[in-house]
N, C-alpha and C positions, 0 to 999 in steps of 0.2 A: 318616441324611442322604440325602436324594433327590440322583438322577444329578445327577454335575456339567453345569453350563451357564455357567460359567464358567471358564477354565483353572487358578487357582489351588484353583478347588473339585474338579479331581481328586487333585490330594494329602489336600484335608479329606476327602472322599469313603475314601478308601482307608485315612485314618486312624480312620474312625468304625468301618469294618469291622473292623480287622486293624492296632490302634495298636504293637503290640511286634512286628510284618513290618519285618524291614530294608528300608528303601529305596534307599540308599544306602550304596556302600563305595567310602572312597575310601583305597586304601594300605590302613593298616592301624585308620583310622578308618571306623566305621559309626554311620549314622543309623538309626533305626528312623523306623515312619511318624507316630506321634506327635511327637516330635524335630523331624521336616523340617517338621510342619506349625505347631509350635510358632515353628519360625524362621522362618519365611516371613513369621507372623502380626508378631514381631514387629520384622520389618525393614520390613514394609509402615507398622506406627505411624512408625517412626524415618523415615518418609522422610516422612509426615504432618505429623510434626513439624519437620522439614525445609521444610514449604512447599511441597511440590508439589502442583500442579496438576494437577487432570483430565485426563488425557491427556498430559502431559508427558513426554516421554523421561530415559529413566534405561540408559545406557551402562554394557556388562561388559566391560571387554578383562583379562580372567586366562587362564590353561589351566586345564584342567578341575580342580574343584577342589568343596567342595561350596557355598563362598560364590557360586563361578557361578550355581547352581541356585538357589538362594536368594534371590540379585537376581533373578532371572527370573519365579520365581513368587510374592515377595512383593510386586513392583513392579506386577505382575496385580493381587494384591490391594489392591493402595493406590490402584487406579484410573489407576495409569503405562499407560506403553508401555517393554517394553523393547528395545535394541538389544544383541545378543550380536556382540562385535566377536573376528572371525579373531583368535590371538594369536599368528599369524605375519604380522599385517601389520607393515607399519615404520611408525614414527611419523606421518611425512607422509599415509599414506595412513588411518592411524585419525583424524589431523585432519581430514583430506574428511569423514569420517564424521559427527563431530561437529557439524560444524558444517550440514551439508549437514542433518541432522533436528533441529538446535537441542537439541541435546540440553544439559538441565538440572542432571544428577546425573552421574558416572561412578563407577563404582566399580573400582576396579584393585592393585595389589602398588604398594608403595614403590620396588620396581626397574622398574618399568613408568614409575611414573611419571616419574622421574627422567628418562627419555628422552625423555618426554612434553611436559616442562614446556616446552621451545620453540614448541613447536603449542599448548597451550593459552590462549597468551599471544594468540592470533587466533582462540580457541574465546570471543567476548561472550557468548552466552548459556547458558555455563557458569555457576552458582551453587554447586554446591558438588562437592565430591570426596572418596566414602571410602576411605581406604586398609586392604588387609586386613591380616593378620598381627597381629605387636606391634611396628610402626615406635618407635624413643626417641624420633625426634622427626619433628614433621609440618613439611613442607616449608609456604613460603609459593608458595601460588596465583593469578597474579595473575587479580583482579576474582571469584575464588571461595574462599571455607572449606573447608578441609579438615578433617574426624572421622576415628578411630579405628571402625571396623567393630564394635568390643565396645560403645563408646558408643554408637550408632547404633543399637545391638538395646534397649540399654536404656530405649529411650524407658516413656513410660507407653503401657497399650495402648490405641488409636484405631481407631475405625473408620476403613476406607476411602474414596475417594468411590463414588457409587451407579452406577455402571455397565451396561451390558447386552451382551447376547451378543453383537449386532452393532457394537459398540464395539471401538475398535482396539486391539491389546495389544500388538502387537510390529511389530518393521521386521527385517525380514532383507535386507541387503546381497548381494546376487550377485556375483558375482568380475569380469561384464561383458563381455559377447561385443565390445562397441566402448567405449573409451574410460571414464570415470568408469564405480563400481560403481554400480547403480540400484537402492535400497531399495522393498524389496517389504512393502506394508503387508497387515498379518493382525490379523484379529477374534479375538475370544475364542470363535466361532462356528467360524470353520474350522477352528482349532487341536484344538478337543475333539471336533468331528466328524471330525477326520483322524482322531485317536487311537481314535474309537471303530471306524472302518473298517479300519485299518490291523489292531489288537489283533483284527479280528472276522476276515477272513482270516489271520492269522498264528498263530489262534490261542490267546493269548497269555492266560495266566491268573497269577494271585497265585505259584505254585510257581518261576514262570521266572528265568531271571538275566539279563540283556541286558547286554551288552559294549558301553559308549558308546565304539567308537574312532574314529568321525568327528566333523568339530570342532563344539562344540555350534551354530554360528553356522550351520551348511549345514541346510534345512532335514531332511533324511534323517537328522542327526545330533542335532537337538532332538527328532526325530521318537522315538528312543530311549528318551527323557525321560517323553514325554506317550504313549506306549502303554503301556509299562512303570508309570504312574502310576494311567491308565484303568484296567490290569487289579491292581493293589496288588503287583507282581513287581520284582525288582530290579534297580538300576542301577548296572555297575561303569564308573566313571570311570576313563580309561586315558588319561596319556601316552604316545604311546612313543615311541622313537627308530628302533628296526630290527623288519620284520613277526614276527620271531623272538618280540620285546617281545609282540604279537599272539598269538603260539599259547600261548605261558607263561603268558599271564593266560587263556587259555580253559581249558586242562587245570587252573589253579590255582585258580579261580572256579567252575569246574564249572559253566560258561556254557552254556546253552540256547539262544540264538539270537544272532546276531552277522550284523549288517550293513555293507558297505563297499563298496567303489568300486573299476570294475573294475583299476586299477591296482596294489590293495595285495590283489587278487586273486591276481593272476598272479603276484606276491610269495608268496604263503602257498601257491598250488600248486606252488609249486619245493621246498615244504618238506616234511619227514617227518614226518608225523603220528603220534603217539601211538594204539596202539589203542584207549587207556584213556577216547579223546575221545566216540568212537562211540554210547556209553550215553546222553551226559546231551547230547550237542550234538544237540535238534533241531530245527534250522530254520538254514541261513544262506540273506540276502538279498543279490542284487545290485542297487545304482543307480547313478545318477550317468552313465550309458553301458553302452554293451553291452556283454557280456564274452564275449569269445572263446569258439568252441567248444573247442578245445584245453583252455582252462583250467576251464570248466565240467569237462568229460570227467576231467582230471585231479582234481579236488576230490570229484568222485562216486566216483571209485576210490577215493581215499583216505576217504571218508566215506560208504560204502555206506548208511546204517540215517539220514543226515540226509536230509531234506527240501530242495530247494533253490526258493527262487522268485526269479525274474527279476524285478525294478520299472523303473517308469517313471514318474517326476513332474517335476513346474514345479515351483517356488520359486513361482512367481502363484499353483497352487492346490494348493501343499502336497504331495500324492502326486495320480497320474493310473490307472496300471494296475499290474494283476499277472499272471506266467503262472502257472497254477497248478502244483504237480508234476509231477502225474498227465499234464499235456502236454506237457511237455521233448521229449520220444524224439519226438515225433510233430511240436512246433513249434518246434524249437530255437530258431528265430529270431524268434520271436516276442516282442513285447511284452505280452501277454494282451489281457483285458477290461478294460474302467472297474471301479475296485475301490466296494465298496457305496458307497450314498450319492452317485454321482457319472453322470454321463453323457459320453462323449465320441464326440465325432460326427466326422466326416470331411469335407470342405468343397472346393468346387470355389471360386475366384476371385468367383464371383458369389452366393457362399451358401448354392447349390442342395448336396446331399447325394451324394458320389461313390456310383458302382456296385462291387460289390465289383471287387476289386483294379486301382481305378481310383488313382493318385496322386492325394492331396487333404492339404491344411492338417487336423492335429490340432486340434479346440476343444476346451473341457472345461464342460460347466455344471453347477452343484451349488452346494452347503451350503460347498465348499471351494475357491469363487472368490475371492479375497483382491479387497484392497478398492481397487488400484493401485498405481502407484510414488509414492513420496513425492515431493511438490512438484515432479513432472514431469508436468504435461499434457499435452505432445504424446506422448511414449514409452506414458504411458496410456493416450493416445487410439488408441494405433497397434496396442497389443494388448489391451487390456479391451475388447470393444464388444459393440455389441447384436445379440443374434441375430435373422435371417431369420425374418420371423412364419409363413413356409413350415416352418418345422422343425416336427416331430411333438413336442408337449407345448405350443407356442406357437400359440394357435387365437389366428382374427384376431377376436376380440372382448376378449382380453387389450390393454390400452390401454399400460398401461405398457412400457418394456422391461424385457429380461433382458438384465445384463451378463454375457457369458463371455468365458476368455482366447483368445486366437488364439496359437497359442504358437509359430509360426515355424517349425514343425517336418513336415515331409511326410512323410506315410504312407500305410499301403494298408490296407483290409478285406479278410481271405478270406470268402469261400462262408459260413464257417459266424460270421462276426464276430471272428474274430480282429485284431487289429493286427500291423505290421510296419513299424519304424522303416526311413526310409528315408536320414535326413539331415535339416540344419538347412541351411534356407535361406540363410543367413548364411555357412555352412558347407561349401557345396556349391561342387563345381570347375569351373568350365567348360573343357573342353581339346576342339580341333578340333572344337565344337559338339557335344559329349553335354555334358554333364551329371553328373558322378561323386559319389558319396559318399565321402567320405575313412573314414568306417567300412566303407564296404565294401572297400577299398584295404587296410585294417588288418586288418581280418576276414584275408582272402586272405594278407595277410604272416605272419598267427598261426599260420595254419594248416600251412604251412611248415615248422613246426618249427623252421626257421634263429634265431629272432631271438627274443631275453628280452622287448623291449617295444619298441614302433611307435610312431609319429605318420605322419600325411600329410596333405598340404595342398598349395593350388596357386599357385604365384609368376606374378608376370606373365612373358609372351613375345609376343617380335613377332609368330610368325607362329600359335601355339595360341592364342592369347589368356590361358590360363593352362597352365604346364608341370606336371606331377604331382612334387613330393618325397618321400619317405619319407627321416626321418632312424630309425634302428631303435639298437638295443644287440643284444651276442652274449648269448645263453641264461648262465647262469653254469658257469662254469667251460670253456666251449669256445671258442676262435675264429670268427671269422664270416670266409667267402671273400663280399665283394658280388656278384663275377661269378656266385656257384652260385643265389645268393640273386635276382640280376635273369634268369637261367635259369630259376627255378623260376617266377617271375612273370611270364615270357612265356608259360609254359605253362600257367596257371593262367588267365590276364587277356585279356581283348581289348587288340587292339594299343594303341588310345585311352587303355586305365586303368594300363597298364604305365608304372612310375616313370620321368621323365627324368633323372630323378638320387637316389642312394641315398649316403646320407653316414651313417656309424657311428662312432657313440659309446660310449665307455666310462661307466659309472657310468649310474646309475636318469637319466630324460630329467626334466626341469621338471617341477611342477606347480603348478596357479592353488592358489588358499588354501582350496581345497576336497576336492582331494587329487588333484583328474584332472590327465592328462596337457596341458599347457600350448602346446595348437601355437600358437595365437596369439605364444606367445614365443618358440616353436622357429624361426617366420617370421621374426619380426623382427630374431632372430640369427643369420640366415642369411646367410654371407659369402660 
């Protein structure tokens, strides 16, 4: 079978090579890659026969599980789109969901739904609903039919509709820096061009085992899915409850590379590593935000012989950069380069191209520029646009435009092209006319050693315009004194970035449904 150009064609792809290669292990059930592609093939007829439509949304809210996977990339193949829905959101906020992309089809658990059925009663263009498991009896749906998930595969097998790579396959929901989540739509083009970049820097061949522990809906966490598929290697499905659940499945799996978010970082570098890890774990990735020096430093102790690479991507265009290993000691703080296939440039207000270590707006253009937010024009207009015909690859006899993301986020170039995240826009404090990064505010808290886990952010004040908080937790097992801790951070900080107030909490702080730390709600519940 020729390279996939399709996202459901890197499962067929991997099964024409290496059809008895596990893919999939979920517990103590395993798929191999004939198996997954077998199911895929025939949940795509079943939803054919269902009546869907070219591009229609087809809804997953389960935990991970391998029917998840299965909607996802058989709804590819049926010519759908799908939407993988958080399965920590609360009912209310997966009916925004629905309803917000019209979604068609949903497929969910019998106990999901149950909670469901008051929101779906306001979901009209719901049609039908499968339930997984072996429910005894299928609930009535009002204005849609409900099937059995075993019924469903039984269809007879149908082709798909005819679709192409610039064609939309999926909606990924963002957690929302303001107000309602904004559904980020993605091609069948970005999706396996990510996979093919991501797997080309990471390495990533048919041998490896990848630990899905972020939720499959974030995309860094579908991201697990579709490089692990590109390169035929496998995918351990993890819930857990405590990061403990996280190291038990890595020594247990004999997991090769594992990616997560700096929060359930800082979690698994408080823990004791097994030697036995050393041999087969190589590669973990950080995303989602930056992660402390302290906790990188602690993770490379305890996993001398892994690899570690630092990421940076948008949900707009999939993944953005990578630092490579080889440069940690030398950039710690860096974000890398554009990873293959992609270009990311640096941007003054007016379009023109900052000098190095000049502050300017991140853009990204490439193969892995999603297609915008569903059914919001303005939000799209406000970050998809067309680049300056000034930029180097845009000669001005190119007629058309190129759309790239503006992604809100400021940073700097070094000398030799590096990035260095500097803050989100959105994000950023104003107190007595500077200007702060609340990562940088947290950085400085980590490194302290005082505190398990940080937030910061800035409230309003009459006379700053905005005051600095850090709400923080103590390391485990020690007490935290705030007086030693606002000591350490006078001597650390200029007078401006030093917290006006430092409020400690017992127990892990918030997170949005993608696993980061939650200041937006840490603000909001500030008394």
């Amino acid at each position: 079978m020729p390279a996939a150009t399709l996202l459901h064609e890197l499962v067929l792809a991997s099964a024409s090579r290496s059809d008895e290669r596990v893919a999939l292990t979920s517990g103590k059930l395993e798929l191999n890659y004939a198996a997954l592609a077998r199911q895929c093939e025939q949940f795509a007829a079943g939803l054919i026969a269902l009546g869907l439509a070219r591009a229609e949304r087809v809804a997953v809210y389960l935990e991970k599980r391998p029917e998840f996977v299965t909607t996802c990339f058989g709804t590819a193949a049926a010519g759908g789109a799908f939407v993988p829905v958080n399965p920590l959101l609360k009912p209310e906020q997966v009916g925004y969901i629905l309803r917000d992309c019209k979604v068609r089809v949903l497929v969910t658990s019998a106990e999901r739904l149950a909670l469901l059925l008051p929101e779906l009663a306001n979901c009209h263009d719901l049609r039908q609903v499968i339930v997984v498991g072996e429910p005894k009896e299928l609930p009535t749906v009002e204005g849609a039919s409900a099937h059995r998930w075993n019924e469903v595969c039984d269809a007879p097998p149908r082709a798909g509709h005819r679709v192409i790579d610039t064609d939309m396959t999926a909606i990924l929901y963002t957690s929302g820096s303001t107000g309602r989540p904004k559904g980020v739509v993605l091609s069948h083009r970005n999706m396996v061009m990510g996979a093919q970049s991501v797997a080309s820097y990471l390495g990533n061949h048919e041998g490896d085992t990848l630990l899905a522990a972020l939720p499959l809906s974030f995309d860094a966490g579908f991201s697990q899915l579709t490089t692990a598929f590109h390169a035929g290697a496998r995918v351990v499905l993890l819930n857990y409850l405590l990061p403990r659940d996280v190291l038990n499945a890595v020594v247990r799996e004999q997991v090769t590379g594992l990616t997560a978010v700096p929060p359930l970082w800082i979690q698994l570098a408080q823990l004791d590593w097994p030697e036995s890890v050393t041999p087969h774990l190589r590669y973990i990735a950080n995303t989602g935000g930056r992660m402390p020096r302290e906790t990188l430093a602690a993770l490379r102790a305890r996993l001398p012989q892994t690899r570690p690479f630092l990421m940076y991507g948008l949900t707009e265009a999939f993944r953005a950069t990578y630092l490579p290993p080889e440069e940690i000691d030398r950039r710690p703080d860096s974000i890398g380069k554009a990873i293959p296939n992609a270009e990311v440039l640096v941007l003054r207000e007016d379009g023109s191209e900052c000098a190095p270590n000049e502050p300017g707006e991140l853009v990204q253009r490439g193969a892995l520029v999603g297609l915008g937010y569903w059914n919001d024009p303005e939000k799209t207009a406000e970050r998809y646009r067309p680049l300056p015909h000034a930029i180097a690859g845009r000669e001005s006899g190119l007629v058309l435009p190129e759309i790239a993301v503006y992604s809100g986020d400021t940073v700097r170039r070094d000398e030799d092209g590096f990035l260095y995240f500097i803050g989100r826009r959105d994000e950023m404090i104003k107190t007595s006319g500077y200007r702060v990064s609340p990562n940088e505010v947290e950085e400085i808290l980590y490194a302290t050693t005082l505190v398990g886990e940080c937030a910061a952010f800035g409230v309003a004040h009459d006379t700053l315009g905005q005051a600095i908080v850090a709400v923080v937790t103590p390391p485990p097992g020690v007490s935290l004194d705030p007086a030693a801790l606002l000591a350490e951070c006078r001597k650390r900080m200029p007078a401006y970035m030093v917290p006006a107030r430092i409020e400690v909490r017992d127990g892990a702080l918030p997170r949005n449904p993608n696993g980061k730390i939650d200041r937006k709600a840490l603000a909001a519940g500030l008394s």
